[in-house]
LUMNU-196983 format. One record per residue: x, y, z of N, C-alpha, C in turn; residue number from 0; residue in one letter. Coordinates in steps of 0.001 Angstrom, whole numbers. Example, Ala and Ser with C-alpha at 12.3 -4.5 7.8 and 13.67 -1.06 7.14 Angstrom:
<pts>
<pt><n_X>13190</n_X><n_Y>-5690</n_Y><n_Z>7800</n_Z><ca_X>12300</ca_X><ca_Y>-4500</ca_Y><ca_Z>7800</ca_Z><c_X>13200</c_X><c_Y>-3300</c_Y><c_Z>7800</c_Z><resi>0</resi><resn>A</resn></pt>
<pt><n_X>12850</n_X><n_Y>-2250</n_Y><n_Z>7080</n_Z><ca_X>13670</ca_X><ca_Y>-1060</ca_Y><ca_Z>7140</ca_Z><c_X>12900</c_X><c_Y>30</c_Y><c_Z>7870</c_Z><resi>1</resi><resn>S</resn></pt>
</pts>
This chain:
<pts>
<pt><n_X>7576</n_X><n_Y>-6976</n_Y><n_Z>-6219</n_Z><ca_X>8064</ca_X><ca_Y>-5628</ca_Y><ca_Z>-6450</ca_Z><c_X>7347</c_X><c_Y>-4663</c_Y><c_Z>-5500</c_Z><resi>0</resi><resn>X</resn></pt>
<pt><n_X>8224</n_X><n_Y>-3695</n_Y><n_Z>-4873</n_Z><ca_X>7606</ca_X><ca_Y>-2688</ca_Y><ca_Z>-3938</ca_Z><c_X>7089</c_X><c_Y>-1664</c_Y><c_Z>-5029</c_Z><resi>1</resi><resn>X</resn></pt>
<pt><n_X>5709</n_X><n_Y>-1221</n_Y><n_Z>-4987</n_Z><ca_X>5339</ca_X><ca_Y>-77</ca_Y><ca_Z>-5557</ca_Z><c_X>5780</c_X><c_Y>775</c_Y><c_Z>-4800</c_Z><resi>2</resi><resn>X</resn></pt>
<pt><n_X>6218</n_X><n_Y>2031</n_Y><n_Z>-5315</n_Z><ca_X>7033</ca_X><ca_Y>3552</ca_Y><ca_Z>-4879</ca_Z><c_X>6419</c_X><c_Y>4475</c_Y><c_Z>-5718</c_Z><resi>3</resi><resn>X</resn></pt>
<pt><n_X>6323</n_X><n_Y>5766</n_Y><n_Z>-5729</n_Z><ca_X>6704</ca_X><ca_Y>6965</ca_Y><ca_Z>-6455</ca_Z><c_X>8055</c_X><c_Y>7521</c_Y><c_Z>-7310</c_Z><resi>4</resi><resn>X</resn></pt>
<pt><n_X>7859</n_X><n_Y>7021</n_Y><n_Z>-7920</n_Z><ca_X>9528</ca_X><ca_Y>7913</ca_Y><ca_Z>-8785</ca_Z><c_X>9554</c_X><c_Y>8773</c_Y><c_Z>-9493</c_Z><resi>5</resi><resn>X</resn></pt>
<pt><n_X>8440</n_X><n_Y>9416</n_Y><n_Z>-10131</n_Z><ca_X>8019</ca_X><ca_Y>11138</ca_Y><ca_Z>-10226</ca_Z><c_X>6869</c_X><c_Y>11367</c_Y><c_Z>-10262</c_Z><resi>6</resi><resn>X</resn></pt>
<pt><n_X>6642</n_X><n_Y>12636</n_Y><n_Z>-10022</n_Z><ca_X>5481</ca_X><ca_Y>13411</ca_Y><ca_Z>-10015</ca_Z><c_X>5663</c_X><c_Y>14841</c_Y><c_Z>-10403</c_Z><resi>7</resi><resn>X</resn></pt>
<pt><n_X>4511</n_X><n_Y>15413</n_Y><n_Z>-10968</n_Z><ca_X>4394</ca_X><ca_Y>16509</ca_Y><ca_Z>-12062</ca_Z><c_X>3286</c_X><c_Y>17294</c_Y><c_Z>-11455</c_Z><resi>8</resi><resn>X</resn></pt>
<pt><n_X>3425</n_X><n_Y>18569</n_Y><n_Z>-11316</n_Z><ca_X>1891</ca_X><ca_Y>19299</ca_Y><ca_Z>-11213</ca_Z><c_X>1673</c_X><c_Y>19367</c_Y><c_Z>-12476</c_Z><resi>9</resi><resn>X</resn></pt>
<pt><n_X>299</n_X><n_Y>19341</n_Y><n_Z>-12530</n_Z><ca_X>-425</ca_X><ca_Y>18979</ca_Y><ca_Z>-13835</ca_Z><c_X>-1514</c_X><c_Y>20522</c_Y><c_Z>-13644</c_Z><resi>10</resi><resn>X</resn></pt>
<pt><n_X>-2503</n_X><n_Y>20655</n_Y><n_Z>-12657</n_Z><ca_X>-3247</ca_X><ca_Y>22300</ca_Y><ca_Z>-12599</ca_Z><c_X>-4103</c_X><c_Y>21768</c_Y><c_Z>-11176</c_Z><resi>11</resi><resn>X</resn></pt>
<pt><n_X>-4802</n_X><n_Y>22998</n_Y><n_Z>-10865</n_Z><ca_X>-5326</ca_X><ca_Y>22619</ca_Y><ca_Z>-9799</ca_Z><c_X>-4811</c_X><c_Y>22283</c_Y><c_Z>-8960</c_Z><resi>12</resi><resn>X</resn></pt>
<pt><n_X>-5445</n_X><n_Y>21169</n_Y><n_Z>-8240</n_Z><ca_X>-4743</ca_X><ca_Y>20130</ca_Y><ca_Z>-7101</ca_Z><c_X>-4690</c_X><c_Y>18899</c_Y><c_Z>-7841</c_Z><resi>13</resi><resn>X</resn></pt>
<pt><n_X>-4078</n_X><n_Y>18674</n_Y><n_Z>-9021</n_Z><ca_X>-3973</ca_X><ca_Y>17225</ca_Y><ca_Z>-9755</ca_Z><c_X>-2729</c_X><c_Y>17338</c_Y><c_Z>-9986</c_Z><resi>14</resi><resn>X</resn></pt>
<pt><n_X>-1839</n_X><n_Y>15717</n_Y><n_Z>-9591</n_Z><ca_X>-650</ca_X><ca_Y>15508</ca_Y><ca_Z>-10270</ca_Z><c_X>-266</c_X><c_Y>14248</c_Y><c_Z>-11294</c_Z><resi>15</resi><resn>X</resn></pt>
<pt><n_X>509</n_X><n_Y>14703</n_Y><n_Z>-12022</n_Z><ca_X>665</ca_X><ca_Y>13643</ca_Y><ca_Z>-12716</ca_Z><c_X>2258</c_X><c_Y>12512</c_Y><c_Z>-11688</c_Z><resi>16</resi><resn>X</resn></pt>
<pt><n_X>1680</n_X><n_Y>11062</n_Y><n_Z>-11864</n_Z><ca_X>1958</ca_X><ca_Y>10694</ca_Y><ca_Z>-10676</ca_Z><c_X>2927</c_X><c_Y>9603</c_Y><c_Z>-11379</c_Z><resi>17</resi><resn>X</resn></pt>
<pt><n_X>3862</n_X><n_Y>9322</n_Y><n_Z>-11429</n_Z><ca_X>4729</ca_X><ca_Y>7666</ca_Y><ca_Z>-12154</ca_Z><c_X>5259</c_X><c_Y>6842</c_Y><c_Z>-10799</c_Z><resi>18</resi><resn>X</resn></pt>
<pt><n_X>4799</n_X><n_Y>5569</n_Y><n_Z>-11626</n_Z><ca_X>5296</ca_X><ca_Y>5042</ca_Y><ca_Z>-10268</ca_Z><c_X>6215</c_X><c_Y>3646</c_Y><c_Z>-10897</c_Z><resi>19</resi><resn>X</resn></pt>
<pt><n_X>7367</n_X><n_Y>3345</n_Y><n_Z>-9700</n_Z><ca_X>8527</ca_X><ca_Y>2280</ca_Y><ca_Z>-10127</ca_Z><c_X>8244</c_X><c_Y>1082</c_Y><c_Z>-10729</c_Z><resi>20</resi><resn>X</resn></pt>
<pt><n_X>6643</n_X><n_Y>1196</n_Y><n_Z>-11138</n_Z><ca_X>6645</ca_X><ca_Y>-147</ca_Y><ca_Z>-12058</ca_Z><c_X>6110</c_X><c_Y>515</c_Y><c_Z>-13555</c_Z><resi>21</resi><resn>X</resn></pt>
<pt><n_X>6515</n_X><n_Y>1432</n_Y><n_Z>-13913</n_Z><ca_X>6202</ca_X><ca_Y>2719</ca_Y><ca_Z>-14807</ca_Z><c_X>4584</c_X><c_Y>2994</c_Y><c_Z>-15200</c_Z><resi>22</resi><resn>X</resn></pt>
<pt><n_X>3789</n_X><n_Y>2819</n_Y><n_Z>-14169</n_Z><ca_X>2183</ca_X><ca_Y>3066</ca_Y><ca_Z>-13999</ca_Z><c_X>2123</c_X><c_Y>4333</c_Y><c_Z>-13714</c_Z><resi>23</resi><resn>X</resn></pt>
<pt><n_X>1165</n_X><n_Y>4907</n_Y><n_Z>-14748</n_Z><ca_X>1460</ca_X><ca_Y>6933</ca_Y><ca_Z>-14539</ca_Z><c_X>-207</c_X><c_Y>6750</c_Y><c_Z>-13954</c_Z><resi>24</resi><resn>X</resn></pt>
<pt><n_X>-523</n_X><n_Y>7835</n_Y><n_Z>-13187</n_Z><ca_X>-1870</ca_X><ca_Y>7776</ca_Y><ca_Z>-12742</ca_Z><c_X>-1897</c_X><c_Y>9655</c_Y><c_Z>-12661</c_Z><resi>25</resi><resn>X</resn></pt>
<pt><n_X>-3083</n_X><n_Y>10353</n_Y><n_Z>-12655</n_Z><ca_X>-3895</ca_X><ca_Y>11748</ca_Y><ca_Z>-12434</ca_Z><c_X>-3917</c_X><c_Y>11884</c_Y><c_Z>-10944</c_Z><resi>26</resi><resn>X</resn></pt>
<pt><n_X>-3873</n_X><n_Y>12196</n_Y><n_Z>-10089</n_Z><ca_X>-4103</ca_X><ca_Y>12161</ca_Y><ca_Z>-8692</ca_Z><c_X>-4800</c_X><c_Y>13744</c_Y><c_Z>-8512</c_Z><resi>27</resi><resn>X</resn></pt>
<pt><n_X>-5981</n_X><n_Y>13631</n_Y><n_Z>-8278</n_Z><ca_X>-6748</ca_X><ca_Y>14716</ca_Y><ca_Z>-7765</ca_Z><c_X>-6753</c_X><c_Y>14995</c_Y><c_Z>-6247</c_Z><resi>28</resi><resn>X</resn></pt>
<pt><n_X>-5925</n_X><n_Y>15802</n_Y><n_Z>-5676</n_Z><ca_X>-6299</ca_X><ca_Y>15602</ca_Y><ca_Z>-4340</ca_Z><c_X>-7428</c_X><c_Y>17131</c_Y><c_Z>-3877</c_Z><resi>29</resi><resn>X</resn></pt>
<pt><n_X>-7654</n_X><n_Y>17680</n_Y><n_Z>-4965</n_Z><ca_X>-8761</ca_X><ca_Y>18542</ca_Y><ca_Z>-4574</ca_Z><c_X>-9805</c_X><c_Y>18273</c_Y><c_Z>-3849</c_Z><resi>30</resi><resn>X</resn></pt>
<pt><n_X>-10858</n_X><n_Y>16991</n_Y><n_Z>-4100</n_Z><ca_X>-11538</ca_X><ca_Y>16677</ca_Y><ca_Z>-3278</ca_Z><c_X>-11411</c_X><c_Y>16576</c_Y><c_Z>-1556</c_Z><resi>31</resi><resn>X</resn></pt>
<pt><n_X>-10000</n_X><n_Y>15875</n_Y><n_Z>-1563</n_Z><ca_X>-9375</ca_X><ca_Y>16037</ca_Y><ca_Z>-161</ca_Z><c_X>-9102</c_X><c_Y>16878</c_Y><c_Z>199</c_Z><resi>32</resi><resn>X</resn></pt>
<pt><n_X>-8472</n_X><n_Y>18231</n_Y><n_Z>-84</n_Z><ca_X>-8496</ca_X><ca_Y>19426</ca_Y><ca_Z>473</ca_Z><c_X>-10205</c_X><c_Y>19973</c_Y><c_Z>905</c_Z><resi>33</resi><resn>X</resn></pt>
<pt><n_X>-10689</n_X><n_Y>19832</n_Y><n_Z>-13</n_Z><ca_X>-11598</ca_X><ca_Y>20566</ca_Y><ca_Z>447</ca_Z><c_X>-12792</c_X><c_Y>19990</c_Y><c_Z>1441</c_Z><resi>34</resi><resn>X</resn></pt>
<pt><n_X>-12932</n_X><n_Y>18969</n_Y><n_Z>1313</n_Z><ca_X>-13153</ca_X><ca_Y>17985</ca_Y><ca_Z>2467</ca_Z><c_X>-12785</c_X><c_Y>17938</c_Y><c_Z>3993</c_Z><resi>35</resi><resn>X</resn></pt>
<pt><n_X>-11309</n_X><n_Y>18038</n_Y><n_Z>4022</n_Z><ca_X>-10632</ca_X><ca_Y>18155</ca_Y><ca_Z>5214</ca_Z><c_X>-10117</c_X><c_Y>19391</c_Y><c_Z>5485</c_Z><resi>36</resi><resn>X</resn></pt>
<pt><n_X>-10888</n_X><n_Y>20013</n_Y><n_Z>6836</n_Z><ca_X>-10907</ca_X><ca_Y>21382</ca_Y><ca_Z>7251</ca_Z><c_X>-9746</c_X><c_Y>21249</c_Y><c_Z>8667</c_Z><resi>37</resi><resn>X</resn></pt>
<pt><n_X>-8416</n_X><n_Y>21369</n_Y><n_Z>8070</n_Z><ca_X>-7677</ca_X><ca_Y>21139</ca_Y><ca_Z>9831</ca_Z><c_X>-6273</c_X><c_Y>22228</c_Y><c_Z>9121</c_Z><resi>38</resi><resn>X</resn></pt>
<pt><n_X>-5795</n_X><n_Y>22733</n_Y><n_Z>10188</n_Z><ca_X>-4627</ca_X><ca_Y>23922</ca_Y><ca_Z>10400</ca_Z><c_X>-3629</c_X><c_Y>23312</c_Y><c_Z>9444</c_Z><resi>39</resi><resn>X</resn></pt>
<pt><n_X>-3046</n_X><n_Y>21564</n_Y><n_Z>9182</n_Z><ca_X>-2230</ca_X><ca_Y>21584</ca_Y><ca_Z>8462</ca_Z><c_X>-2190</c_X><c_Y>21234</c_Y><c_Z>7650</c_Z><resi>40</resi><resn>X</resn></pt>
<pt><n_X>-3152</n_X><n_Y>20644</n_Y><n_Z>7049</n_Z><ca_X>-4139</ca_X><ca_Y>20809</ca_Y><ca_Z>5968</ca_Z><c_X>-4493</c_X><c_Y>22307</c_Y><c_Z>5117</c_Z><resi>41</resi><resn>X</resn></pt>
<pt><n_X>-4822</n_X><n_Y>23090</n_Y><n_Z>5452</n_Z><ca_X>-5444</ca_X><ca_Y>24395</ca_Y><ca_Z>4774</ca_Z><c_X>-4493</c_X><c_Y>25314</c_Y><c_Z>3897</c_Z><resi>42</resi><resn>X</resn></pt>
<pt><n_X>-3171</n_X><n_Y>25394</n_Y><n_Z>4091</n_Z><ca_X>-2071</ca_X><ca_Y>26110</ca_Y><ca_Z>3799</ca_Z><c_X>-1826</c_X><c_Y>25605</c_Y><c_Z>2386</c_Z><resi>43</resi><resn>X</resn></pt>
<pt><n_X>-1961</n_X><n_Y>23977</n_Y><n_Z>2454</n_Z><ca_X>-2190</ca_X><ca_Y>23672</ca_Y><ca_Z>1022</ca_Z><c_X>-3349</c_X><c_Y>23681</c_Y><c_Z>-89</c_Z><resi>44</resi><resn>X</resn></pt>
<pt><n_X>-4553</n_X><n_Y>24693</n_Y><n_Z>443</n_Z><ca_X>-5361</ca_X><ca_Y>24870</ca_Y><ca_Z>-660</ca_Z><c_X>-4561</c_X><c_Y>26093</c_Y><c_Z>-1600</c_Z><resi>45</resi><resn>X</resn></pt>
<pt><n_X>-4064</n_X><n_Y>26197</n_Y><n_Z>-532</n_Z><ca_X>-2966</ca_X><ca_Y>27518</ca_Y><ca_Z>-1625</ca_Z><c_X>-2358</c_X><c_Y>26942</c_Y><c_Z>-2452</c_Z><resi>46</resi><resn>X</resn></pt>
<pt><n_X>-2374</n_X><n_Y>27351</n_Y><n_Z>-4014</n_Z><ca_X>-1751</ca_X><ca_Y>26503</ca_Y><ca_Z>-5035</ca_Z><c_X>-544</c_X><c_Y>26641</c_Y><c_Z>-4878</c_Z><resi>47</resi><resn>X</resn></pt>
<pt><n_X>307</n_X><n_Y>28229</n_Y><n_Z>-4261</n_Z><ca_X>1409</ca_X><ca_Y>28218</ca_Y><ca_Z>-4426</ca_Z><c_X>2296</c_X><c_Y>27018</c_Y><c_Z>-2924</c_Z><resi>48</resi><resn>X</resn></pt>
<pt><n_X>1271</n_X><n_Y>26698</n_Y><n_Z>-2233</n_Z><ca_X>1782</ca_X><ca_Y>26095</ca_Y><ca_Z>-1456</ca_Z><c_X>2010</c_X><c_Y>24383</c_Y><c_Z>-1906</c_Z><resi>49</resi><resn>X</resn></pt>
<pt><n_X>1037</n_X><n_Y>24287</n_Y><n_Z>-2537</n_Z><ca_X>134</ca_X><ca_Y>23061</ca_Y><ca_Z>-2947</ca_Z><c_X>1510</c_X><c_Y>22716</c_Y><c_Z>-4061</c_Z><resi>50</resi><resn>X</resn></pt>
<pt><n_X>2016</n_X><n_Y>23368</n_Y><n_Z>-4874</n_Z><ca_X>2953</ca_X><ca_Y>22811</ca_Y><ca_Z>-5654</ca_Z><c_X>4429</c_X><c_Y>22388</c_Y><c_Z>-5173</c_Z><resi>51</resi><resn>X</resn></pt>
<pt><n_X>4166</n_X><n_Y>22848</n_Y><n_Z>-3936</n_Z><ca_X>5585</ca_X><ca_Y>22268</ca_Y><ca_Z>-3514</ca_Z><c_X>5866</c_X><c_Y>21059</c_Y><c_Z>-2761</c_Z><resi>52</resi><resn>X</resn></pt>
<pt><n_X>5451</n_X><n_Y>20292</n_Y><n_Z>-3505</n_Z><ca_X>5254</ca_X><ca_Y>18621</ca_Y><ca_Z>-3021</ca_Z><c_X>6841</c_X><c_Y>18289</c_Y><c_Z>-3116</c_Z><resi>53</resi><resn>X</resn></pt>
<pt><n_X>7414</n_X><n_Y>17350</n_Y><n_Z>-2564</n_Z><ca_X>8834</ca_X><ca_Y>16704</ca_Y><ca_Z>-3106</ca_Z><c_X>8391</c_X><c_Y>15277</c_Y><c_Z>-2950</c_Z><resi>54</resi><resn>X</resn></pt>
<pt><n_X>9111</n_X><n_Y>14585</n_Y><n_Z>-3519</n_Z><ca_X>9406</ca_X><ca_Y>12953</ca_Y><ca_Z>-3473</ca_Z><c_X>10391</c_X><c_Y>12414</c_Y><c_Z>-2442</c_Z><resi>55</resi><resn>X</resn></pt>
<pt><n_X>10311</n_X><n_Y>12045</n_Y><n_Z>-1384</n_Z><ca_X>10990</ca_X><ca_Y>11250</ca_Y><ca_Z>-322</ca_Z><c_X>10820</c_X><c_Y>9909</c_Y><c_Z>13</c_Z><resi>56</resi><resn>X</resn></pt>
<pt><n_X>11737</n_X><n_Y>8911</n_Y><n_Z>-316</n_Z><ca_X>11660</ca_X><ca_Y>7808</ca_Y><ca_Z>90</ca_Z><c_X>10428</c_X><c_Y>7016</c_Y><c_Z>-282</c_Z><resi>57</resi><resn>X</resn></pt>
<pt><n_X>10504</n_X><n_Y>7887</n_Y><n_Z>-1394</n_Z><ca_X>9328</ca_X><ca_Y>6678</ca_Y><ca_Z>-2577</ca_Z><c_X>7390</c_X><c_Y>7450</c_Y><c_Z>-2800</c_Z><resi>58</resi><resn>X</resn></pt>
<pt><n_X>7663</n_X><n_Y>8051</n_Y><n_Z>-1645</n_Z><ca_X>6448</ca_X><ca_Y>9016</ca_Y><ca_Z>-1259</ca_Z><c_X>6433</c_X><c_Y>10445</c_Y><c_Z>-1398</c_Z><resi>59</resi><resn>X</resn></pt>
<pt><n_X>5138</n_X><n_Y>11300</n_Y><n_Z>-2093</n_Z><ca_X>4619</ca_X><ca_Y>12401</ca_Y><ca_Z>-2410</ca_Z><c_X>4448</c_X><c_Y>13068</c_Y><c_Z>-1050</c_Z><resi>60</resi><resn>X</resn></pt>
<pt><n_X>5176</n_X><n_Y>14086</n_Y><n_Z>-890</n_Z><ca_X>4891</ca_X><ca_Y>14734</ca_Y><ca_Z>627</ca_Z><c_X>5311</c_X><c_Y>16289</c_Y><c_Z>332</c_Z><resi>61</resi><resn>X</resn></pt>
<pt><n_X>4465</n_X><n_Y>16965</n_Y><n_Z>1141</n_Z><ca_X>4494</ca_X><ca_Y>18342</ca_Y><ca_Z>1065</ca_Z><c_X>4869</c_X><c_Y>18840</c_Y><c_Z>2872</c_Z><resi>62</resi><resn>X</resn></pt>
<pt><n_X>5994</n_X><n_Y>19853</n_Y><n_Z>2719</n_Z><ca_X>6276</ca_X><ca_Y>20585</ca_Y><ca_Z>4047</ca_Z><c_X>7357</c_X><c_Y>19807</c_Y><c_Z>4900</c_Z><resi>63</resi><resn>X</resn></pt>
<pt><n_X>8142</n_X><n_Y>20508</n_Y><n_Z>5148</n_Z><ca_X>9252</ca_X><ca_Y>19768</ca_Y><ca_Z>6132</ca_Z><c_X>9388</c_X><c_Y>18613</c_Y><c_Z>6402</c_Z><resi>64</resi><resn>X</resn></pt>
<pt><n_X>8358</n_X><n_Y>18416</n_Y><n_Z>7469</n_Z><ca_X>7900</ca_X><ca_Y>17555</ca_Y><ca_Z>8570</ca_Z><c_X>7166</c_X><c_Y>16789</c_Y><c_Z>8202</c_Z><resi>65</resi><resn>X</resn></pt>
<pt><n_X>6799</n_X><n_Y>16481</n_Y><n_Z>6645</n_Z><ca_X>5617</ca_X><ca_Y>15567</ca_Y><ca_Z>5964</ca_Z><c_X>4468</c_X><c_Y>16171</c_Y><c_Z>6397</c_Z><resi>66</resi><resn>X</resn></pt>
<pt><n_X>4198</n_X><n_Y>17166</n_Y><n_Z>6675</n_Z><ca_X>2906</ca_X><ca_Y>17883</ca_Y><ca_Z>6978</ca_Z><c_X>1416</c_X><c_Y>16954</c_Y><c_Z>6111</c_Z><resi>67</resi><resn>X</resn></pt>
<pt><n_X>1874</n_X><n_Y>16576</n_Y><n_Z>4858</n_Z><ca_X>1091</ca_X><ca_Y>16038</ca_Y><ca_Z>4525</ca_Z><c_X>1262</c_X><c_Y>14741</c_Y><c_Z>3438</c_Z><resi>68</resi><resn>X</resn></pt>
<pt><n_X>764</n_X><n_Y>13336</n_Y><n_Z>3481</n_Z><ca_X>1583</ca_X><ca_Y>12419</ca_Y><ca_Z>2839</ca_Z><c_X>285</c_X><c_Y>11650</c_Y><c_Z>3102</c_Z><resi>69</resi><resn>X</resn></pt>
<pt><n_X>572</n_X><n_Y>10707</n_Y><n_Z>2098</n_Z><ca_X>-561</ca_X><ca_Y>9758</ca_Y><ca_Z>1750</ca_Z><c_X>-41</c_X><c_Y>8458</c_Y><c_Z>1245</c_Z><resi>70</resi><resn>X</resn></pt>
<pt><n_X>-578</n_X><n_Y>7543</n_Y><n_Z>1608</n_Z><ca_X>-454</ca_X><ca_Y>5733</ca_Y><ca_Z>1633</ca_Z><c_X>109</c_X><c_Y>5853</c_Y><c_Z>-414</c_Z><resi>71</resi><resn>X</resn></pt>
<pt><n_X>488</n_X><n_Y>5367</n_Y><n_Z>-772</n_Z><ca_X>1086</ca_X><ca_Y>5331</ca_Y><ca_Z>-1860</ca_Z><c_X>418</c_X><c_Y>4209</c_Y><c_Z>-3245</c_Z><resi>72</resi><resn>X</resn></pt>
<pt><n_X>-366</n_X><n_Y>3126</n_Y><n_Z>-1848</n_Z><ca_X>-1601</ca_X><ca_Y>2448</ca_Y><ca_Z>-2618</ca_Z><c_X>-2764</c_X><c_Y>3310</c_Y><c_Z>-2542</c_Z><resi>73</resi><resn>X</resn></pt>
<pt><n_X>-2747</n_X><n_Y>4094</n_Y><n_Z>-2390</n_Z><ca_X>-3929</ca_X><ca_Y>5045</ca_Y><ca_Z>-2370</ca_Z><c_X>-3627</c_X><c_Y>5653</c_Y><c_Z>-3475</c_Z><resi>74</resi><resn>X</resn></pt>
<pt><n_X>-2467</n_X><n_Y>6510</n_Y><n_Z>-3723</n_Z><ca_X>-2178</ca_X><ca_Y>7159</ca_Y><ca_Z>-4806</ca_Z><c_X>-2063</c_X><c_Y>6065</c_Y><c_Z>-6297</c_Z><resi>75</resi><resn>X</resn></pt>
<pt><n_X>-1407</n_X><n_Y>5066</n_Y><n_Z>-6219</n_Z><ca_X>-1584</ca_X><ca_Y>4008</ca_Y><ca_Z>-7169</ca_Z><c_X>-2835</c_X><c_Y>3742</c_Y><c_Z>-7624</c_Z><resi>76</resi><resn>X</resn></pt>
<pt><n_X>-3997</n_X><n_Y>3691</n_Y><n_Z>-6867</n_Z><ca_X>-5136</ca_X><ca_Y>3248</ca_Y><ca_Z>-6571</ca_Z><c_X>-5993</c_X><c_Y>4585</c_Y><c_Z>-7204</c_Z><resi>77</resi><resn>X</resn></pt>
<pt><n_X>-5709</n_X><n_Y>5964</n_Y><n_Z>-6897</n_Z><ca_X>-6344</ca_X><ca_Y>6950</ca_Y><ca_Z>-7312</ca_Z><c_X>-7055</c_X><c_Y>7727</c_Y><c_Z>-6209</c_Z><resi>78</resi><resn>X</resn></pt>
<pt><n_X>-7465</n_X><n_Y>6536</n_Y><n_Z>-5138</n_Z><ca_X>-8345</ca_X><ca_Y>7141</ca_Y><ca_Z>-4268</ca_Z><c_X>-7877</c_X><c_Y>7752</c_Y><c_Z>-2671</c_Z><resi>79</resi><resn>X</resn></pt>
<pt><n_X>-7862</n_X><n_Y>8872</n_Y><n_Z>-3078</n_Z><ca_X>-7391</ca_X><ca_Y>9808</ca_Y><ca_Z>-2095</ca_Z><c_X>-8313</c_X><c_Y>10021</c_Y><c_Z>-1030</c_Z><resi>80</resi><resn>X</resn></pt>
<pt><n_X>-8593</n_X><n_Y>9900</n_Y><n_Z>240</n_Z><ca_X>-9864</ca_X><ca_Y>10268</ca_Y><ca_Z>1465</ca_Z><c_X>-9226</c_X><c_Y>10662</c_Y><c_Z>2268</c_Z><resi>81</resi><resn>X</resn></pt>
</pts>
């Protein structure tokens, strides 16, 4: 079975509530990672109002047009965001 994303929830902060296609719900904090990583397309999302506008594409959590920002999906399964 391919693990995917098939919803996600802002939950507060930079945490989402995360389900994934084998119905495994996980917390995903990506606060640590924001604030960690200091780069131009990166920063726009410490803004919460920016920060909540994640969508689901093709199985993956991505924020901004262009995937400005997206992350390995065993990472998110996994919890550990870097």
């Amino acid at each position: 079975m391919i693990i995917a994303v098939s919803e996600a929830f802002y939950k507060e902060d930079y945490k989402l509530d995360v389900v994934f296609t084998d119905s495994r719900k996980r917390v995903v904090n990506f606060g640590p990672f924001l604030s960690s990583h200091s780069h131009p397309q990166y920063n726009k999302y410490k803004k919460p109002h920016h920060f909540k506008k994640f969508k689901i594409e093709n199985g993956n959590i991505v924020w901004g047009k262009d995937w400005d920002m997206i992350f390995p999906v065993i990472d998110l399964y996994e919890g550990k965001i870097n």
